[in-house]
C-alpha positions in Angstrom: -30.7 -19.5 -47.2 -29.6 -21.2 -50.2 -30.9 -25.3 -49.8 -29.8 -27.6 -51.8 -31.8 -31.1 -52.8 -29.8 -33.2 -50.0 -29.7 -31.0 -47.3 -33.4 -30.3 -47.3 -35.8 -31.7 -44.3 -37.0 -35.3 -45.2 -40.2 -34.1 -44.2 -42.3 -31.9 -42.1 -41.8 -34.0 -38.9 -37.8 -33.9 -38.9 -37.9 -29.6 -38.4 -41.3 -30.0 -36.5 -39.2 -32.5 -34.1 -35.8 -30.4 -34.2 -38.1 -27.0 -33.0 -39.6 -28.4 -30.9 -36.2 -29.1 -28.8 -34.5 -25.6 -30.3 -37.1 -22.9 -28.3 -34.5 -20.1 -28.7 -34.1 -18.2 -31.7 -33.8 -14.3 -33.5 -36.2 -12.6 -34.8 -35.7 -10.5 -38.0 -38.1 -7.5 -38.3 -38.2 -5.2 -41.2 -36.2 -1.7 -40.2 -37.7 1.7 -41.2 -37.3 3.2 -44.4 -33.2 3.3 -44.9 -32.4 1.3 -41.8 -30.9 -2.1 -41.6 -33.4 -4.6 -40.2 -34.4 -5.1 -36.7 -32.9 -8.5 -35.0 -34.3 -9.5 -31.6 -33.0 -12.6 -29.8 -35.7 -14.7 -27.9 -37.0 -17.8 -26.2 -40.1 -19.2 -28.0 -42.8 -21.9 -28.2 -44.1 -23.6 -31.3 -47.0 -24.7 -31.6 -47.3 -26.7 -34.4 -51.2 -27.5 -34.1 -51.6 -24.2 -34.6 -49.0 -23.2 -37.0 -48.2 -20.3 -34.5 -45.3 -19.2 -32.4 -45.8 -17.6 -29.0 -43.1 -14.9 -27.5 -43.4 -11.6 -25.6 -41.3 -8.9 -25.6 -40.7 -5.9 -23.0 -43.3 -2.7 -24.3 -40.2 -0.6 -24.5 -38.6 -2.9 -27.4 -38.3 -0.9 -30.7 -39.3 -3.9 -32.4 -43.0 -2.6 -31.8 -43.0 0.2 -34.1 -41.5 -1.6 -36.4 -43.7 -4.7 -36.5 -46.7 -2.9 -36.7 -45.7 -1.2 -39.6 -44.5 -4.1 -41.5 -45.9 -7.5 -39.5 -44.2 -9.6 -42.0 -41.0 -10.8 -40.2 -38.8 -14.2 -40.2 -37.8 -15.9 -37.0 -34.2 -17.7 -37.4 -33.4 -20.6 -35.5 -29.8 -22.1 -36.0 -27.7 -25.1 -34.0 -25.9 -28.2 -33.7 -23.0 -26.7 -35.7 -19.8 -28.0 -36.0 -16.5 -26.9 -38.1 -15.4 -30.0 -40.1 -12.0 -29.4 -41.4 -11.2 -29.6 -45.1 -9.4 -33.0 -44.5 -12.3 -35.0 -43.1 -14.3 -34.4 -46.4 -11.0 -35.7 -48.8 -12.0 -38.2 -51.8 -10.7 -41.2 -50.2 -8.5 -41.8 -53.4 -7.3 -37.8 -53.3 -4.9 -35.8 -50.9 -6.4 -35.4 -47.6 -5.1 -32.2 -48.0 -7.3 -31.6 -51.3 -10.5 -31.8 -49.0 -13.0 -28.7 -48.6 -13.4 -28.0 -45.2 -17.2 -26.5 -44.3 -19.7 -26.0 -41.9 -22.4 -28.6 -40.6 -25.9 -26.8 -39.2 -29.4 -27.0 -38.6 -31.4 -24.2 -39.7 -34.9 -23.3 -39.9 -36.2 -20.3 -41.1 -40.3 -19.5 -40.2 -42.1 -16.8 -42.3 -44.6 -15.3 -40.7 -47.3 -12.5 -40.1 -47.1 -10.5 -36.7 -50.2 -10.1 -34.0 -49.9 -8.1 -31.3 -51.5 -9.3 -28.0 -52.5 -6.5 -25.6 -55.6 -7.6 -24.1 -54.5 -8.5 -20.3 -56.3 -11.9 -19.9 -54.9 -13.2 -23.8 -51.4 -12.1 -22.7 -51.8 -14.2 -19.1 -52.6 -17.5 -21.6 -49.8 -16.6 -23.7 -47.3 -16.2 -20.8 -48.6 -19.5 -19.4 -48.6 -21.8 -22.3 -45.6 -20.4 -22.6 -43.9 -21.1 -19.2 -45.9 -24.5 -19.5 -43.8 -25.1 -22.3 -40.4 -24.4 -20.9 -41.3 -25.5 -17.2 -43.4 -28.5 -17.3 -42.5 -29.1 -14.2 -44.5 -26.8 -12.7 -42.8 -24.3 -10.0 -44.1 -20.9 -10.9 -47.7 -19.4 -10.0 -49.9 -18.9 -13.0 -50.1 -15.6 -14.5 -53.9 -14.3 -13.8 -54.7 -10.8 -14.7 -54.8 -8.5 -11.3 -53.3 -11.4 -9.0 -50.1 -11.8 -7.7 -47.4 -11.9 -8.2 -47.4 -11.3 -12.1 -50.5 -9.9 -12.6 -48.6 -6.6 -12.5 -46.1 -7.1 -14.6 -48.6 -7.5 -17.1 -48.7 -3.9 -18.5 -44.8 -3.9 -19.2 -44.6 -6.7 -21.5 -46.8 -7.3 -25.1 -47.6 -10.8 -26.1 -46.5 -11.8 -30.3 -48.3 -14.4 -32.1 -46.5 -15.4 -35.1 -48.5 -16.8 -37.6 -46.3 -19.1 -39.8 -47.1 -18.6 -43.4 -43.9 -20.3 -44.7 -41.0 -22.6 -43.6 -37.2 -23.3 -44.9 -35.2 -26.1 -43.2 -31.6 -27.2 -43.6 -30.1 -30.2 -42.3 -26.1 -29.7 -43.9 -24.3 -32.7 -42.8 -22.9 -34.2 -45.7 -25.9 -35.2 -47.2 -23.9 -35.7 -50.9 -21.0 -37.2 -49.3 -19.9 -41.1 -49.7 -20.8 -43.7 -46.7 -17.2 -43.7 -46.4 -16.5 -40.5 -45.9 -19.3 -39.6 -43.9 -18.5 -42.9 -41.4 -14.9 -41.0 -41.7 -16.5 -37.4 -40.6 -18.2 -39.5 -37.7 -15.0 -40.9 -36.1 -13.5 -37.5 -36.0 -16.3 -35.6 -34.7 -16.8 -37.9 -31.8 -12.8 -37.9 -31.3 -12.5 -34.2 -31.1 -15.8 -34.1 -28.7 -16.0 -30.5 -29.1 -19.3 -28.6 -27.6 -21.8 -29.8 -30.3 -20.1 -32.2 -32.1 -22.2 -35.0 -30.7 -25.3 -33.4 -32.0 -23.9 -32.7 -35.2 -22.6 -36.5 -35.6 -26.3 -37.9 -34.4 -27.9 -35.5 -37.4 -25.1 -36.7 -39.8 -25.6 -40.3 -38.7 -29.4 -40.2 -38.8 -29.7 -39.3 -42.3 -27.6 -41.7 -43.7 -29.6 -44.0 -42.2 -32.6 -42.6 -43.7 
């Protein structure tokens, strides 16, 4: 992912705080000798105490084989994109027709090193920090090793801890853009209203007011 000076995070705390909120992501596994790479799509929690991310997949997933021969791997994490068309970006003494139209996103990218959890009473904590983390609310019985009514389900699933080892964030919202043209680029994203044009206007607005 190529990053250049002004779409880079401001700091650790503007991905840490963007993850945190973005809990869904792909997973990119080196493939066998000759094969494309394996890409698994997943919910996930973050933990950034620990530098760690905690998933679990279904025993069956291919991914297995594949992580434990090469536990290096990259989780993905991409949103709050929104086409801008090429006259939004125009010089604002140039042809609006002259203007480069592009893509606005937020990216991270974690590097990390692949553990396997099979022991039955680490994979119940797993599953429920997990679950704590996407139902703080509450609403679903804790997973406890030989109770029900998860404890067994247990043997079809294997926990993943993802060590993080390395991190790459984009923020691409017209970071080298004029004030002018990015107040103009914020007008017509909240005109057109489309699914995650808000989101994309709140990142564009928030760093030019950083």
């Amino acid at each position: 992912m190529l990053i250049h000076p002004w779409d880079a995070a401001r700091d650790d705390a503007e991905w840490q705080q963007w993850l945190a909120v973005h809990d869904f992501g792909q997973l990119a596994v080196n493939g066998p000798a000759g094969e494309p790479p394996f890409v698994q799509p997943l919910h996930f929690f973050y933990d950034p105490a620990q530098a760690e991310v905690l998933t679990h997949l279904a025993r069956p997933n291919p991914l297995w084989g594949a992580l434990e021969a090469s536990p290096d791997c990259l989780l993905s994490v991409v949103d709050d994109y929104a086409y801008v068309p090429g006259p939004w970006q125009a010089d604002p003494d140039g042809p609006s027709e002259h203007g480069t139209p592009t893509s606005f996103y937020a990216a991270v990218h974690l590097r990390c090193r692949a553990h396997v959890v099979d022991d039955p009473a680490e994979k119940a904590v797993l599953l429920n920090r997990q679950v704590g983390h996407f139902q703080p609310e509450g609403g679903s019985a804790q997973v406890a090793v030989g109770e029900v009514p998860y404890g067994r389900m247990l043997s079809g699933i294997r926990g993943l801890r993802l060590e993080v080892t390395g991190v790459r964030a984009k923020f691409k919202y017209a970071g080298k853009r004029t004030d002018e043209v990015r107040d103009r680029i914020g007008d017509r994203l909240a005109e057109r209203d489309g699914p995650r044009d808000a989101a994309a206007r709140e990142h564009l607005l928030r760093r030019q007011r950083a």
